[in-house]
DSSP file (Angstrom, degrees, kcal/mol; ACC not computed):
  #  RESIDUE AA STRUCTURE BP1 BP2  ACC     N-H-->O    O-->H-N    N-H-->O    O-->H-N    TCO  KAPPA ALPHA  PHI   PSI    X-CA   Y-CA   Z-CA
    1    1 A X              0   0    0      0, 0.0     0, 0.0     0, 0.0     0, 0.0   0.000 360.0 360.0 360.0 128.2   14.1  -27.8    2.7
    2    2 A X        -     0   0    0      1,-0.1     2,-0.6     0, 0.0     0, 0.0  -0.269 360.0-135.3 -76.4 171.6   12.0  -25.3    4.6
    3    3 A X        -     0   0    0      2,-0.0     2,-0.1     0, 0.0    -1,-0.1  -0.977  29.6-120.0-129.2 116.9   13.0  -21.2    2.8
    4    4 A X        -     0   0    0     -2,-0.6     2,-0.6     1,-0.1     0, 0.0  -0.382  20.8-127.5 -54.1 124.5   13.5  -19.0    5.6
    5    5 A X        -     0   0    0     -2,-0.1    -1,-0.1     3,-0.0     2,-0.1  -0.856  13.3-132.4 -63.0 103.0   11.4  -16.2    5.8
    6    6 A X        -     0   0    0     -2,-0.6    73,-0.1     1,-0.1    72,-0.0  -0.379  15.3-127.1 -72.3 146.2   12.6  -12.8    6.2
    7    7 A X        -     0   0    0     -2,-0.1     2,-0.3     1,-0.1    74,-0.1  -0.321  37.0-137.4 -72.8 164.4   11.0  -10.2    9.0
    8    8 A X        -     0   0    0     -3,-0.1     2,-0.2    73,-0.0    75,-0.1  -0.967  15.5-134.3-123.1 131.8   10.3   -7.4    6.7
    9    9 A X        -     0   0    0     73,-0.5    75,-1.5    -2,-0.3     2,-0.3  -0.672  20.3-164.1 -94.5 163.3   11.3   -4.0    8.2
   10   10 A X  B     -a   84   0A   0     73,-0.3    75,-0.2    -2,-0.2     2,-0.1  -0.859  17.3-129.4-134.7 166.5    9.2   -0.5    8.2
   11   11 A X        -     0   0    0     73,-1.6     3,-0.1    -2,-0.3    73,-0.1  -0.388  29.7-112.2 -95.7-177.5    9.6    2.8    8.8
   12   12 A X  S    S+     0   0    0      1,-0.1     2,-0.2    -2,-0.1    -1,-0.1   0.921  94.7  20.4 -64.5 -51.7    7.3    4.9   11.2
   13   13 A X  S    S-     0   0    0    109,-0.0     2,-0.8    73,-0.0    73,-0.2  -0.869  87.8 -99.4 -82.3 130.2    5.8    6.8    8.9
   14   14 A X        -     0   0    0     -2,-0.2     5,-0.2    71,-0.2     4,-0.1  -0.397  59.0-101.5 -70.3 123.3    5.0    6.8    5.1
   15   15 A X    >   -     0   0    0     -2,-0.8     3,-3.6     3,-0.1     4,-0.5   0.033  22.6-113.5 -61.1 162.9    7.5    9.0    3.5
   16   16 A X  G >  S+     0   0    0      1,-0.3     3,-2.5     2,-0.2     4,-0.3   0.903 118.1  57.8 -57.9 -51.8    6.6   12.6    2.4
   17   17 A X  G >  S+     0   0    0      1,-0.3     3,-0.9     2,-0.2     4,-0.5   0.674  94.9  68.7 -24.1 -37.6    7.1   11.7   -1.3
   18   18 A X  G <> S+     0   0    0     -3,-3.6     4,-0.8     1,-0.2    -1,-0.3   0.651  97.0  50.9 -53.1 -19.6    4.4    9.0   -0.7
   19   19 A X  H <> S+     0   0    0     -3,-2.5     4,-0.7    -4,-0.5    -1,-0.2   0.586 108.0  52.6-114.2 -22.6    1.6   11.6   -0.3
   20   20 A X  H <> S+     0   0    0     -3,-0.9     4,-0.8    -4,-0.3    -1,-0.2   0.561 115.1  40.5 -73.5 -31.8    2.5   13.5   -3.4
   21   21 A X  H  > S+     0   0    0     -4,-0.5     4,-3.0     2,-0.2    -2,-0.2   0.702 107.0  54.7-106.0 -21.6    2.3   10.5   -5.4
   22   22 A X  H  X S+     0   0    0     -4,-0.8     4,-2.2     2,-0.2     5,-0.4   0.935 109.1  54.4 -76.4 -62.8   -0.6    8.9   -4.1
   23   23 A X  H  X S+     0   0    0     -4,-0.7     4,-0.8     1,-0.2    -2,-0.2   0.811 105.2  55.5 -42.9 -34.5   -2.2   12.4   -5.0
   24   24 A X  H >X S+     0   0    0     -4,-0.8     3,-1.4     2,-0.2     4,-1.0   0.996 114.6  40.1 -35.3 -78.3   -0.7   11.8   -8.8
   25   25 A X  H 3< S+     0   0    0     -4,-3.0    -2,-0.2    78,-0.3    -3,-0.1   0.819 112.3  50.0 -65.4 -28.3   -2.6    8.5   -9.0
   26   26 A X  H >X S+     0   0    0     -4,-2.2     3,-1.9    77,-0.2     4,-1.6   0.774 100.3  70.4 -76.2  -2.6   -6.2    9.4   -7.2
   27   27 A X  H X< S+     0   0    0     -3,-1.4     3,-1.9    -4,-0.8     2,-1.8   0.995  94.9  59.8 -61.4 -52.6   -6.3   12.7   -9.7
   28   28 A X  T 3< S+     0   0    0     -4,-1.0    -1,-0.4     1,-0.3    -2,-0.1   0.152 113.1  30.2 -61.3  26.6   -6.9   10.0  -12.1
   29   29 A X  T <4 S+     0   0    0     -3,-1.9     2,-0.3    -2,-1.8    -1,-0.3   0.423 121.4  31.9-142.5 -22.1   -9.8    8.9  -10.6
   30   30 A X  S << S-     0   0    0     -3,-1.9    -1,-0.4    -4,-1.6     0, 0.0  -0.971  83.0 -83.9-156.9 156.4  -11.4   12.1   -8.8
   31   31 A X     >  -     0   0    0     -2,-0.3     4,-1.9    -3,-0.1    -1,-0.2   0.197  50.9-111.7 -39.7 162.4  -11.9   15.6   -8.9
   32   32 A X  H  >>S+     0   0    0      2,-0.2     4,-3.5     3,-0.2     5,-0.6   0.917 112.7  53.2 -92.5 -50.3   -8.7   17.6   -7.3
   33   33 A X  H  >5S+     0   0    0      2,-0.2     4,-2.3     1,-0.2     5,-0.2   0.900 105.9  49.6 -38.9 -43.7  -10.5   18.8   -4.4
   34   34 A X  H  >5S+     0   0    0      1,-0.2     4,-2.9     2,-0.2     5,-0.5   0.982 109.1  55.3 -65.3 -48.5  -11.6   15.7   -3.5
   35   35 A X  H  X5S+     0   0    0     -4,-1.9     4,-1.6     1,-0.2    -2,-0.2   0.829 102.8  55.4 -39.5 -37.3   -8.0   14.6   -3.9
   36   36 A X  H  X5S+     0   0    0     -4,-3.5     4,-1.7     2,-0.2     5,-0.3   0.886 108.4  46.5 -57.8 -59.1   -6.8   17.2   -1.4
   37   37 A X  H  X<S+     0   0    0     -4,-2.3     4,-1.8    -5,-0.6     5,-0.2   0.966 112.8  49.9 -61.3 -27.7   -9.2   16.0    1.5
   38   38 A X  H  X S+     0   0    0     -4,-2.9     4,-1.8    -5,-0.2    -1,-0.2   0.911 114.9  46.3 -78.6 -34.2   -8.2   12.3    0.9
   39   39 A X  H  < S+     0   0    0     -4,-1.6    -1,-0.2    -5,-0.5    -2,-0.2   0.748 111.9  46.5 -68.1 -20.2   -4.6   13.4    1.0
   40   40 A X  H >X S+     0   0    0     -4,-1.7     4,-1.9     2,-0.2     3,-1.4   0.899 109.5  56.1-109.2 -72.1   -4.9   15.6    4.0
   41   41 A X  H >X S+     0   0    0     -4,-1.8     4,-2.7    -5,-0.3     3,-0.7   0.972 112.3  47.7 -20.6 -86.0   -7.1   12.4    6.0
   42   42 A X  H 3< S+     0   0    0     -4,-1.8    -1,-0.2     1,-0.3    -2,-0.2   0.665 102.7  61.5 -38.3 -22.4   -3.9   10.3    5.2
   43   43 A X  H <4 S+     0   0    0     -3,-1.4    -1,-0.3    -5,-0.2    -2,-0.2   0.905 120.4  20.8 -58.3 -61.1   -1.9   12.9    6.4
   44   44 A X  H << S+     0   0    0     -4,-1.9    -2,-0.3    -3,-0.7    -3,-0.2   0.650  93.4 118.8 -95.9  -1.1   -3.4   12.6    9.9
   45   45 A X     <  -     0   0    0     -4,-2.7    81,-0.1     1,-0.1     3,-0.0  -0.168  67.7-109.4 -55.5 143.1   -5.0    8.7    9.9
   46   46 A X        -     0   0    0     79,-0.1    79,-0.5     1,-0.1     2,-0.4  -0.238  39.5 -93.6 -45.0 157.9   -3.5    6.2   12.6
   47   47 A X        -     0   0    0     77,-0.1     2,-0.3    75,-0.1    77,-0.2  -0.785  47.5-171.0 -77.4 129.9   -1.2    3.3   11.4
   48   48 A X  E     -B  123   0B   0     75,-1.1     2,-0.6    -2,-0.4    75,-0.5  -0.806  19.6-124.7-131.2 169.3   -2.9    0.6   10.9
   49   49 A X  E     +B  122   0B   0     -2,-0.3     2,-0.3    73,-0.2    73,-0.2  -0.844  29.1 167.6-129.0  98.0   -2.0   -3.0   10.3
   50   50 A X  E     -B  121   0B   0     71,-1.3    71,-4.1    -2,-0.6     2,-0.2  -0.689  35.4-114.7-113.6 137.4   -3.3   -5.0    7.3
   51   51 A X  E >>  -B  120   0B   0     -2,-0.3     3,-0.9    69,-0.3     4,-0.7  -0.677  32.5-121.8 -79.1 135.6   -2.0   -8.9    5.5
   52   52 A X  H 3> S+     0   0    0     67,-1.0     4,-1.1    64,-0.5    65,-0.1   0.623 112.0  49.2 -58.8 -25.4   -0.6   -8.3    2.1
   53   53 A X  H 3> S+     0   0    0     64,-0.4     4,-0.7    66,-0.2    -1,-0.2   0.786 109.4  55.3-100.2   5.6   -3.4  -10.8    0.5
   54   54 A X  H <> S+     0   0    0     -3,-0.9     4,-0.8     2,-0.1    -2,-0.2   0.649 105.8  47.5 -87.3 -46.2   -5.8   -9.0    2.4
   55   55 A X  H  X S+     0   0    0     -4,-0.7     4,-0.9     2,-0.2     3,-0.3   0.940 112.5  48.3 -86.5 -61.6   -5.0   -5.9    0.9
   56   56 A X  H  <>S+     0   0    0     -4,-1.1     5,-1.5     1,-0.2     3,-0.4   0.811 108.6  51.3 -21.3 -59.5   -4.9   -7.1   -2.7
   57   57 A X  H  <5S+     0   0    0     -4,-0.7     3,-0.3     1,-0.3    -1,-0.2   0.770 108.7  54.4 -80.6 -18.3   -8.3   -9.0   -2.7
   58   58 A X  H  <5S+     0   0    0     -4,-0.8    42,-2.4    -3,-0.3    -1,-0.3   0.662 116.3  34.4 -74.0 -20.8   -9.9   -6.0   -1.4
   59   59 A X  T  <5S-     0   0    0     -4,-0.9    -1,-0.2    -3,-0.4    -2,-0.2   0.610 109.1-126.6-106.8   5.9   -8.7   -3.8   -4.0
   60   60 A X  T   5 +     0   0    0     -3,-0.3    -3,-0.2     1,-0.2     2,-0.1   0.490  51.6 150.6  66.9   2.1   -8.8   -6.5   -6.6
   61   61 A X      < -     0   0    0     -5,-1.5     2,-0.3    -6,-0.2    -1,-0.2  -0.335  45.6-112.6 -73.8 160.0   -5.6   -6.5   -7.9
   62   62 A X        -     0   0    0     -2,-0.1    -1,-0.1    -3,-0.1    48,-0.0  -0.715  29.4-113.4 -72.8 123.1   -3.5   -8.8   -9.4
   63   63 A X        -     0   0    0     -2,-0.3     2,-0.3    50,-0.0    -1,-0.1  -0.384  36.3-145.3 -49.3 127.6   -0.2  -10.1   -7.9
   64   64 A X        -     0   0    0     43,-0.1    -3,-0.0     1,-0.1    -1,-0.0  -0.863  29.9 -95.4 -96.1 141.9    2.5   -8.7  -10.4
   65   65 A X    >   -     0   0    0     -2,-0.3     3,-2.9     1,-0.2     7,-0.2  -0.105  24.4-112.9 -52.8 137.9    5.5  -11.0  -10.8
   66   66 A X  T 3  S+     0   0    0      1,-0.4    -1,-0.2     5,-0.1    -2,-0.0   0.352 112.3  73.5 -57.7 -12.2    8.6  -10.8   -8.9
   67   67 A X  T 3   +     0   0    0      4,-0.1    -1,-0.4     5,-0.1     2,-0.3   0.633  68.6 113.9 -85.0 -16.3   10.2   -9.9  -12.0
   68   68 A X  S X> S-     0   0    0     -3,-2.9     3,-2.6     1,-0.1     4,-1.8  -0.487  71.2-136.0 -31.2  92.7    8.7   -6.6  -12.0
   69   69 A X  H 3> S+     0   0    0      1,-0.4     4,-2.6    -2,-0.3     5,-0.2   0.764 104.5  48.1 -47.9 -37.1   11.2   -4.4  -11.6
   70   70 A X  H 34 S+     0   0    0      2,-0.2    -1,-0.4     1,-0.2    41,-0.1   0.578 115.9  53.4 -78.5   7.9    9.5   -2.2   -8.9
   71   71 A X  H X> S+     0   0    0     -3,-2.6     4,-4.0    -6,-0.2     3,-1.1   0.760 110.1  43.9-121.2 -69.3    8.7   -5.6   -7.2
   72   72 A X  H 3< S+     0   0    0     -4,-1.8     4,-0.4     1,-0.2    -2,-0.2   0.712 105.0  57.7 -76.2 -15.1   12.1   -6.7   -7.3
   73   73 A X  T 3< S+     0   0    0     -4,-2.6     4,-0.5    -5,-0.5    -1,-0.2   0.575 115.0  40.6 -84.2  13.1   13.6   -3.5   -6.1
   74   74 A X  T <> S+     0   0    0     -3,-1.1     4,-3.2     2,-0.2     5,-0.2   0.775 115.9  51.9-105.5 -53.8   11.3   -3.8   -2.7
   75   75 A X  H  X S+     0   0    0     -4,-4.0     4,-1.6     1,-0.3    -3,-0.2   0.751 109.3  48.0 -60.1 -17.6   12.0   -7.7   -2.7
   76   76 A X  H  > S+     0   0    0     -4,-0.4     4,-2.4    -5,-0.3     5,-0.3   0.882 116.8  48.4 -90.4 -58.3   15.9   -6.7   -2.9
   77   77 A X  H >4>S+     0   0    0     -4,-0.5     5,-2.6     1,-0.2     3,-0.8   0.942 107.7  49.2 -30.8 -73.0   14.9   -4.1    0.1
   78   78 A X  H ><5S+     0   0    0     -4,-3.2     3,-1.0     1,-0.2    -1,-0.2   0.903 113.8  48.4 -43.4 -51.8   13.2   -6.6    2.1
   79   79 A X  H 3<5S+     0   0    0     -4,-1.6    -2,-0.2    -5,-0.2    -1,-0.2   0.777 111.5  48.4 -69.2 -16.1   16.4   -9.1    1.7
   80   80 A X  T <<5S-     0   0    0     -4,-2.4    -1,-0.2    -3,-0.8    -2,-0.2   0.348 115.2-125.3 -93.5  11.7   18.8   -6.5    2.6
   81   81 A X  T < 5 +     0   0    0     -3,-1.0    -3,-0.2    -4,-0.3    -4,-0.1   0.607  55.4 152.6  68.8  18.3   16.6   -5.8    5.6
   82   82 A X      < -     0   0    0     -5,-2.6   -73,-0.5    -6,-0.3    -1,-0.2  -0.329  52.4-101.2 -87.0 164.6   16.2   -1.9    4.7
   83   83 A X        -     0   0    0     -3,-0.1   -73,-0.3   -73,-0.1     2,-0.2  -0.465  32.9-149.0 -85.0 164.1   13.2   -0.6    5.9
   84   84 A X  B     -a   10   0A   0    -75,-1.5   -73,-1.6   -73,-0.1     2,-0.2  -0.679  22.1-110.5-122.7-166.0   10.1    0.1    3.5
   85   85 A X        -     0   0    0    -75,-0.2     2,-0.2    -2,-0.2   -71,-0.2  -0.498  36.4 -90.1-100.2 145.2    7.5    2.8    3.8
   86   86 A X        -     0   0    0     -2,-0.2    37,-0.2   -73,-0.2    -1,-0.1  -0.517  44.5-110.6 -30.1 116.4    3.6    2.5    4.9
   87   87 A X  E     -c  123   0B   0     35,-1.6    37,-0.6    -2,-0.2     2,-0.4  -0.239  16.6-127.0 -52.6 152.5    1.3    2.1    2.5
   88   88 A X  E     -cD 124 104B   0     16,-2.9    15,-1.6    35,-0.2    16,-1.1  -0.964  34.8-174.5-101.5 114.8   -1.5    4.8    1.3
   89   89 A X  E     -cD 125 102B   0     35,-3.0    37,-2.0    -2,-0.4     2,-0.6  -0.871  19.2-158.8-105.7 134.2   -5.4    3.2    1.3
   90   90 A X  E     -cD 126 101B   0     11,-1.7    11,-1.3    -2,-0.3    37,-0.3  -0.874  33.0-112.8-101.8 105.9   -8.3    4.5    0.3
   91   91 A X        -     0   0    0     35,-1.9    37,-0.3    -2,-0.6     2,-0.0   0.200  26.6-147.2 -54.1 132.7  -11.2    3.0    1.8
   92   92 A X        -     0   0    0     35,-0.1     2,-0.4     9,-0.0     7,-0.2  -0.205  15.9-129.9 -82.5-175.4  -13.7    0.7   -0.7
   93   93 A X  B   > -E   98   0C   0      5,-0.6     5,-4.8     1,-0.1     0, 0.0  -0.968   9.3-159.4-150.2 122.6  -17.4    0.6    0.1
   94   94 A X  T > 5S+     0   0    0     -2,-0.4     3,-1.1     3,-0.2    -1,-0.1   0.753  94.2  61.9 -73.7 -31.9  -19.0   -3.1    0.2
   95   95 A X  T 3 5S+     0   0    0      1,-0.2    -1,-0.1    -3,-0.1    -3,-0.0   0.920 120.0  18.2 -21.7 -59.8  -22.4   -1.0   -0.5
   96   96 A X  T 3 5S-     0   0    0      2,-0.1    -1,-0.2     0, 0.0    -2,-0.1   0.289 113.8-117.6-105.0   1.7  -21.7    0.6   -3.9
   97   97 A X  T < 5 +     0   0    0     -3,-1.1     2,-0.3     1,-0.2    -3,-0.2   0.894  53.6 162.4  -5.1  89.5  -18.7   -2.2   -4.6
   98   98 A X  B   < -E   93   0C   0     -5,-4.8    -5,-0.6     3,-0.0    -1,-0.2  -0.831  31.8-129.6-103.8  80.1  -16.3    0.0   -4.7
   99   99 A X        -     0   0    0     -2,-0.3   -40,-0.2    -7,-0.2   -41,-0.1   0.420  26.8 -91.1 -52.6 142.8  -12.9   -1.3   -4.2
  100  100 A X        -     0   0    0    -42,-2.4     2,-0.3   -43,-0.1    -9,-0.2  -0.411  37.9-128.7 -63.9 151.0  -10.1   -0.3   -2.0
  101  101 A X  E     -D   90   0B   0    -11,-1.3   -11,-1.7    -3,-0.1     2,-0.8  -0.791   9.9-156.9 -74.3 105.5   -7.8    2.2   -3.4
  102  102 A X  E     +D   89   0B   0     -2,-0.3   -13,-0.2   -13,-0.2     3,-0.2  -0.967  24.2 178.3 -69.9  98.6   -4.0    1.4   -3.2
  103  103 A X  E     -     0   0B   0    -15,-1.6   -78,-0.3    -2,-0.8   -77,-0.2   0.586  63.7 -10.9-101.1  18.8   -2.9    4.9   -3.4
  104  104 A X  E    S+D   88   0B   0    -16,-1.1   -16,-2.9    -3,-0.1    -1,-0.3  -0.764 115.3  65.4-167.9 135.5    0.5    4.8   -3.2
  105  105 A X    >>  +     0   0    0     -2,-0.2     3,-1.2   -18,-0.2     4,-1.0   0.357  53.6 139.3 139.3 -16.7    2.3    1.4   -2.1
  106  106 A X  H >> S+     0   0    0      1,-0.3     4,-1.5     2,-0.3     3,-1.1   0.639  75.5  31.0 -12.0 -83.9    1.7   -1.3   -5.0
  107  107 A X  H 3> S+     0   0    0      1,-0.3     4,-1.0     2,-0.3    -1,-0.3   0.763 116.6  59.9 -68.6 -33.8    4.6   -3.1   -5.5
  108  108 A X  H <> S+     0   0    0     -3,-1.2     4,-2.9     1,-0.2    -1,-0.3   0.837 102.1  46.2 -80.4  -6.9    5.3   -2.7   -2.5
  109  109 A X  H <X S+     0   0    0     -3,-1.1     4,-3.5    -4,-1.0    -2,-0.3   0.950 114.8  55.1 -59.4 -58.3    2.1   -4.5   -1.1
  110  110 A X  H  X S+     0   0    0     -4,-1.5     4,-1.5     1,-0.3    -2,-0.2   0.739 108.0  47.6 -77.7  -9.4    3.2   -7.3   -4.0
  111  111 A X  H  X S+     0   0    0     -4,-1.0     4,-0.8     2,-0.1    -1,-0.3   0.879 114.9  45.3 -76.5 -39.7    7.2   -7.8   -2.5
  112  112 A X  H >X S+     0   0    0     -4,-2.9     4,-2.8     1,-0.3     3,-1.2   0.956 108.2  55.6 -80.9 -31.2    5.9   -8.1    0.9
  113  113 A X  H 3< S+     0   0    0     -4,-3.5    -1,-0.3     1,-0.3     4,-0.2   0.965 117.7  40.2 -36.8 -66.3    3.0  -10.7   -0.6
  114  114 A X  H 3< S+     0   0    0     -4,-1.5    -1,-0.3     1,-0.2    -2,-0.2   0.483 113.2  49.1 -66.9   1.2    6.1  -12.9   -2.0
  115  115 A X  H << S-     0   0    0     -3,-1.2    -1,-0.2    -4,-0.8    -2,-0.2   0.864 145.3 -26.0-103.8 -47.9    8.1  -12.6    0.4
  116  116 A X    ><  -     0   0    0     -4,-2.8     3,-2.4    -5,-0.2   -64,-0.5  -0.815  54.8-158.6-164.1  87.8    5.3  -13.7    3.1
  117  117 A X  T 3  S+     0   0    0     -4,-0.2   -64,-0.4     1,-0.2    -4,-0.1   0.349  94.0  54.8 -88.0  28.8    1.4  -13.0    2.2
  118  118 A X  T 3  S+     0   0    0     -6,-0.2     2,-0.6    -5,-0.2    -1,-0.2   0.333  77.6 116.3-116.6  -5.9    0.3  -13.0    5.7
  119  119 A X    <   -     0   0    0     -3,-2.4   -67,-1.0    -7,-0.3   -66,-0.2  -0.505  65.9-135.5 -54.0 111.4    2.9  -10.2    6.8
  120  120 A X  E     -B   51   0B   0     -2,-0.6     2,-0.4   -69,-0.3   -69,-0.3  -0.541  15.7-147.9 -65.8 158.6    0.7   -7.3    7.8
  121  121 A X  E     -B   50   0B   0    -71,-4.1   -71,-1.3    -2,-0.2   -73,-0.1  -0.949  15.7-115.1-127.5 130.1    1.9   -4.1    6.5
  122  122 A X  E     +B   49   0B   0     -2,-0.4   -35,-1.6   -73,-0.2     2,-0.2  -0.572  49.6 167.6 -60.9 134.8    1.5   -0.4    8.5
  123  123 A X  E     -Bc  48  87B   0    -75,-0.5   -75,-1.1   -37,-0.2     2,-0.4  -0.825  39.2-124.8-136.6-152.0   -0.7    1.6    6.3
  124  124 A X  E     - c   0  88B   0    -37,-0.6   -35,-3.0    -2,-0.2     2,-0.5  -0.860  24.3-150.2-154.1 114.7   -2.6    4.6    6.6
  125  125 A X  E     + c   0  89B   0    -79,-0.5     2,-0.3    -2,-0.4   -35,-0.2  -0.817  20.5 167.4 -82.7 102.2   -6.6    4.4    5.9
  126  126 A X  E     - c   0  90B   0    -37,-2.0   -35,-1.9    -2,-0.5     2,-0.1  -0.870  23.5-139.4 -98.2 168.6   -8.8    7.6    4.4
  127  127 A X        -     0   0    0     -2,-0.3     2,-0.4   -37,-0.3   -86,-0.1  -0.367  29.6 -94.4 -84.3 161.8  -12.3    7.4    3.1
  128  128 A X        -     0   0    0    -37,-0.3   -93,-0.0    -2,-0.1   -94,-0.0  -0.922  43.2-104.7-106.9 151.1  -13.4    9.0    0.4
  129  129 A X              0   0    0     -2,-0.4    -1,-0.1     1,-0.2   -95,-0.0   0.095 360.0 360.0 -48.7 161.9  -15.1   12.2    1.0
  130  130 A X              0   0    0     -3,-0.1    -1,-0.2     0, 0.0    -2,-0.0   0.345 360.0 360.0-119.2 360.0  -19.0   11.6    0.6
């Protein structure tokens, strides 16, 4: 018996909260200035369209289990068809291998993966300042 895939909806935009919190997680990784310019790039980047297993192996993360709570409250989203936000990226460097960034959007990257890991997902790309 085939299991129907559901379309996963999106919003337009990543919501304002996203940009606050993606700024939470890169502090832990960088200086606050630099955090300000990456946040500010993300602000203004295009939408761009990226595959949920595409987005994973590039940052190196794990898939987290559908039992996850934050996992399962996007996977509860996705089945009730509500829409979910854009993801936040920070661009890796194959150079220096330096892995892309998920900075705000994790779990939800890992519903849309179970649900469908070939769904591209709207995100929004900065680099980090050099």
């Amino acid at each position: 018996m085939a299991t129907e895939i559901l379309p996963v909806t999106w919003k337009d935009q990543p919501d304002e909260h996203d940009y606050p919190a993606a700024a939470d997680y890169l502090e832990l990784l960088a200086e606050p200035d630099v955090v300000d310019a990456v946040v500010t790039d993300l602000r203004a980047a295009p939408i761009v369209h990226k595959k949920a297993k595409d987005i994973l192996r590039a940052a190196g993360l794990e898939l987290l289990a559908p039992e996850n709570p934050y996992v399962r409250r996007d996977l509860i989203k996705i089945n009730n068809r509500k829409s979910l936000s854009p993801i936040l990226l920070v661009r890796g460097d194959l150079r220096t291998e330096v892995p892309l960034v998920i900075a705000d959007g994790y779990h939800r990257v890992c519903a849309v993966h179970w649900a469908d890991e070939n769904i591209a997902i709207p995100a929004k790309i900065a680099a980090m300042p050099r």
